[in-house]
Structure formats: structure tokens, C-alpha cells
N, C-alpha and C positions, 0 to 999 in steps of 0.2 A: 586310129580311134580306139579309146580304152573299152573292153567288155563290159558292158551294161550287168552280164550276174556272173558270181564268180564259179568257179569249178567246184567249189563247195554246192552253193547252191542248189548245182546242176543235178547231186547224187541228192539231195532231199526231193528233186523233181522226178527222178528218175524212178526212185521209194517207193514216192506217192502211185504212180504211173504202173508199177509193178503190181502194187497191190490192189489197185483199182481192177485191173485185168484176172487177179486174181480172186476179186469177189470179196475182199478183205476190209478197204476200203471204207471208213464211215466219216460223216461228218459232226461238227462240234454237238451243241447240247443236244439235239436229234436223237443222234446218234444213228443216222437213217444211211441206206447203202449210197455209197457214191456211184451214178453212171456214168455222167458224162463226163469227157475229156478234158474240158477249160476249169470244171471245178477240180479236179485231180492236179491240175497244175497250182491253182490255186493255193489249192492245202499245200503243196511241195515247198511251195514259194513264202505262204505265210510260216513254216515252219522255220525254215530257214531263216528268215526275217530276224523270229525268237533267238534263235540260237549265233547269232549279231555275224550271219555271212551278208557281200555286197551283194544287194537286192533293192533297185529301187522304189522308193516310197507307193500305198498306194492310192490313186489316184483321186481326188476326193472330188463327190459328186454333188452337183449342185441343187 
């Protein structure tokens, strides 16, 4: 089976991960500290996204 995100990806999640831990971490117009873990992947994931690494779509809510 092919990887679902690619090893690009992995280091903008990894970024994001690093800096959250580091208290660095903000998010979009906010501009407010990121704590938790799932939004830190998030941003990883949406950056990546921009920057056109494989990263699947996200999931649209009903």
C-alpha cells in the first residue's frame, strides 16, 4: 500500500511539533498560542498542503 503523506510532509509536521513544544507555536489570524497536539499537527499538515507535498484532502464536514 502507497503512503498516505509524503516524507516531505512529515518534516512540516515535525516543525510544527517542535515549535509547539517550544512555546513558539501560533495559530492563523488569532494569532493565539497553540497547545494542543492535534492542532499542531494540523498546522504541520495544512502547511504542507500549500507548499503542494502529498497530503490528503481535508475532510469536509457536513
Amino acid at each position: 500500500m502507497a503512503r498516505k503523506y509524503s516524507k516531505g510532509a512529515q518534516k512540516y509536521v515535525k516543525r510544527a511539533m517542535k515549535k509547539r513544544k517550544k512555546g513558539t507555536l501560533r495559530s492563523g489570524r488569532s494569532g493565539k498560542k497553540v497547545k494542543s497536539r492535534k492542532q499542531a499537527i494540523a498546522i504541520g499538515l495544512s502547511e504542507a498542503r500549500k507548499k503542494g507535498k502529498k497530503v490528503p484532502r481535508k475532510k469536509k464536514r457536513l
